[in-house]
C-alpha positions as CSV (number, residue, x, y, z in Angstrom):
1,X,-38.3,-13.2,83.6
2,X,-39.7,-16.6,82.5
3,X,-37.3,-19.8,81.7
4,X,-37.2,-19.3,78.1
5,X,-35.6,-15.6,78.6
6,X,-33.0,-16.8,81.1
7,X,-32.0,-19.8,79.4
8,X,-31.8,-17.6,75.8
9,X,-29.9,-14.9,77.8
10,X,-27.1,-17.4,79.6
11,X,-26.8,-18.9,75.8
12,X,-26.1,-15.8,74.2
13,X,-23.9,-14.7,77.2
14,X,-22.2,-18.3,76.6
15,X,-21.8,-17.9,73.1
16,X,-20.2,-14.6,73.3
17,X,-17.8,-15.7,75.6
18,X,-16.8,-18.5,74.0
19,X,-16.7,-17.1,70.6
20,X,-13.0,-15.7,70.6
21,X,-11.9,-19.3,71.8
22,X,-13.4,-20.9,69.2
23,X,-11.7,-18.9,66.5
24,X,-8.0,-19.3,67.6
25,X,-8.9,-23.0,68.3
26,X,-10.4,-22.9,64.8
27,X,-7.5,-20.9,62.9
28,X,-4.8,-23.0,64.7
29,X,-3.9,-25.7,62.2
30,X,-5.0,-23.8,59.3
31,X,-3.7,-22.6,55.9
32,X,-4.1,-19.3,53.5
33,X,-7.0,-20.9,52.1
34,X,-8.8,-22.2,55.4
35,X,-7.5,-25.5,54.8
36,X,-6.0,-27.9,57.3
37,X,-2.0,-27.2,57.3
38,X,0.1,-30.3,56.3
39,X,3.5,-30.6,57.0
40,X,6.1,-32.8,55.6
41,X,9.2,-33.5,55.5
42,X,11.5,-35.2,53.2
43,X,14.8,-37.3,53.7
44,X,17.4,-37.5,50.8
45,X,20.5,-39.1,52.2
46,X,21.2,-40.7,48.7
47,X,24.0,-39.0,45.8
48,X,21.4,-40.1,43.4
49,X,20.0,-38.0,40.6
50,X,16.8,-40.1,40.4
51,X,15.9,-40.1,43.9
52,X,16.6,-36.3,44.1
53,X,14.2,-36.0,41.0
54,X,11.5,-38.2,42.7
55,X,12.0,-36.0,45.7
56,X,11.2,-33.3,43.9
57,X,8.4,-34.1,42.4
58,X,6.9,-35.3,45.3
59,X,6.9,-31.9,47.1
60,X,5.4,-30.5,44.0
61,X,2.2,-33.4,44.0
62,X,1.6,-32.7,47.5
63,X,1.6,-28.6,46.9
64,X,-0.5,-29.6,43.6
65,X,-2.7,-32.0,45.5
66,X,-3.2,-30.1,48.8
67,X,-2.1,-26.2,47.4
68,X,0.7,-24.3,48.0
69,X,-0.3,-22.2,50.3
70,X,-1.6,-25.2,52.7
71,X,1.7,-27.1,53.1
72,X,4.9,-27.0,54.4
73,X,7.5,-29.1,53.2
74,X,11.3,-29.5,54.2
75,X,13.5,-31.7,52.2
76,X,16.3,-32.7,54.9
77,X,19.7,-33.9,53.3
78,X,22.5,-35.0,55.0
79,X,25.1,-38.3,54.4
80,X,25.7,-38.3,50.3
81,X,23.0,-36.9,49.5
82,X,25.1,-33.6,50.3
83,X,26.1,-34.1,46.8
84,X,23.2,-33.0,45.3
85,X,23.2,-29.3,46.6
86,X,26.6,-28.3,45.4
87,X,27.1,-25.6,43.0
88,X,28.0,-27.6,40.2
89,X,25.0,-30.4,41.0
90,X,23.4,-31.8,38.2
91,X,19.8,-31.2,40.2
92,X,20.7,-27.7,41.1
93,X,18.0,-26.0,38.8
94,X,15.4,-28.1,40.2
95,X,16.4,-27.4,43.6
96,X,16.3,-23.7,42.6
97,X,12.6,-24.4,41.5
98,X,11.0,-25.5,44.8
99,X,12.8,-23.5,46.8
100,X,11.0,-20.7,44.8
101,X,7.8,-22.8,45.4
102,X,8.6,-22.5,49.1
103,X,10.2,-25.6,49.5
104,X,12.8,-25.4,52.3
105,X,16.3,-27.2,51.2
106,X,17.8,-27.8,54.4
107,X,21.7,-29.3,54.7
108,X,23.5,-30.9,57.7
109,X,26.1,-29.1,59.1
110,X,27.9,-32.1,60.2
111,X,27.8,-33.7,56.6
112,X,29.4,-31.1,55.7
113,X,32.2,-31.1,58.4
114,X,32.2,-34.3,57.7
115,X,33.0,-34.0,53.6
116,X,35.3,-31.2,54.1
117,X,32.7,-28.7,52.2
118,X,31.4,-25.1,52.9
119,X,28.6,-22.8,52.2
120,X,30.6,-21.5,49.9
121,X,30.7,-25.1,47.9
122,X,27.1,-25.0,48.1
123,X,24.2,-23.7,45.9
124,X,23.0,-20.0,47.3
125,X,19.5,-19.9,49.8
126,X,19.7,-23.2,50.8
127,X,19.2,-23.4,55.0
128,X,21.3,-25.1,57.4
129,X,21.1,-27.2,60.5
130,X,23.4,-28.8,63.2
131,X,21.9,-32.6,62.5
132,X,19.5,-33.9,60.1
133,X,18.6,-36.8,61.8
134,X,17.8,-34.5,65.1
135,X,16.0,-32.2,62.4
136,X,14.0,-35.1,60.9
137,X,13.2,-36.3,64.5
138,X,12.3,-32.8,65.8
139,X,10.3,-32.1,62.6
140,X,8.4,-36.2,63.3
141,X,8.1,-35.0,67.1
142,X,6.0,-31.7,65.7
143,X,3.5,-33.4,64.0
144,X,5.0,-33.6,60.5
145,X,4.8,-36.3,58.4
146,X,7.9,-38.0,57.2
147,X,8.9,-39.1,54.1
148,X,11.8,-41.0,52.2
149,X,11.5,-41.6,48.6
């Protein structure tokens, strides 16, 4: 067998034994659409209407900007921004909207210890954790971009 052949043969072999590496290094990182997958989360520690609003709409930019289907976002709340995901919450229908959007809501389980509230005081599919901080950190620690309107 001349050069050409053997060196055409071990790229070939090469290329079929490198191919399934290269798509699960390839799909890692990647949305629906064969985008990159973003991830963000979102601190709202203030009883504010305003700031829950501008929280809000920035998880629905970046799903406009970026799709839907190519993000992740978790809005975090913990101190008084509790407030805002009671039943009777004046941003409760908006909160109701991007969690249909896929929008995770999550609450801290020690705010809540802490304000004498329960799940039951609170508006229906939201999530729950221990901490916020330790979620925001974890969430940081993963890769995922933090921000605080």
């Amino acid at each position: 067998m001349n050069r050409r052949l053997l060196l055409q043969a071990g790229l070939a072999g090469a290329a079929t034994l490198a191919a399934p590496f290269l798509i699960a290094v390839h799909a890692q990182g990647m949305g629906a659409t064969g985008q990159k997958r973003h991830k963000m989360v979102i601190q709202v520690s203030d009883n504010d209407p305003a700031k829950w609003n501008l929280a809000l709409n920035n998880a629905k930019n970046v799903q406009d900007d970026v799709g839907a289907a190519n993000v992740d976002i978790a809005i975090v709340v913990y101190g008084p921004g509790i407030s805002m995901l009671k039943l009777e919450s004046p941003t409760g229908a908006r909160v109701a909207e991007a969690m249909k959007a896929n929008v995770r809501i999550v609450a801290c389980e020690n705010t809540l210890r802490a304000q004498k509230l329960t799940r039951d005081d609170m508006l229906p599919a939201i999530a729950y954790v221990p901490a916020g901080v330790t979620e925001i950190m974890k969430k940081q620690q993963d890769g995922w971009a933090y921000l605080r309107p």
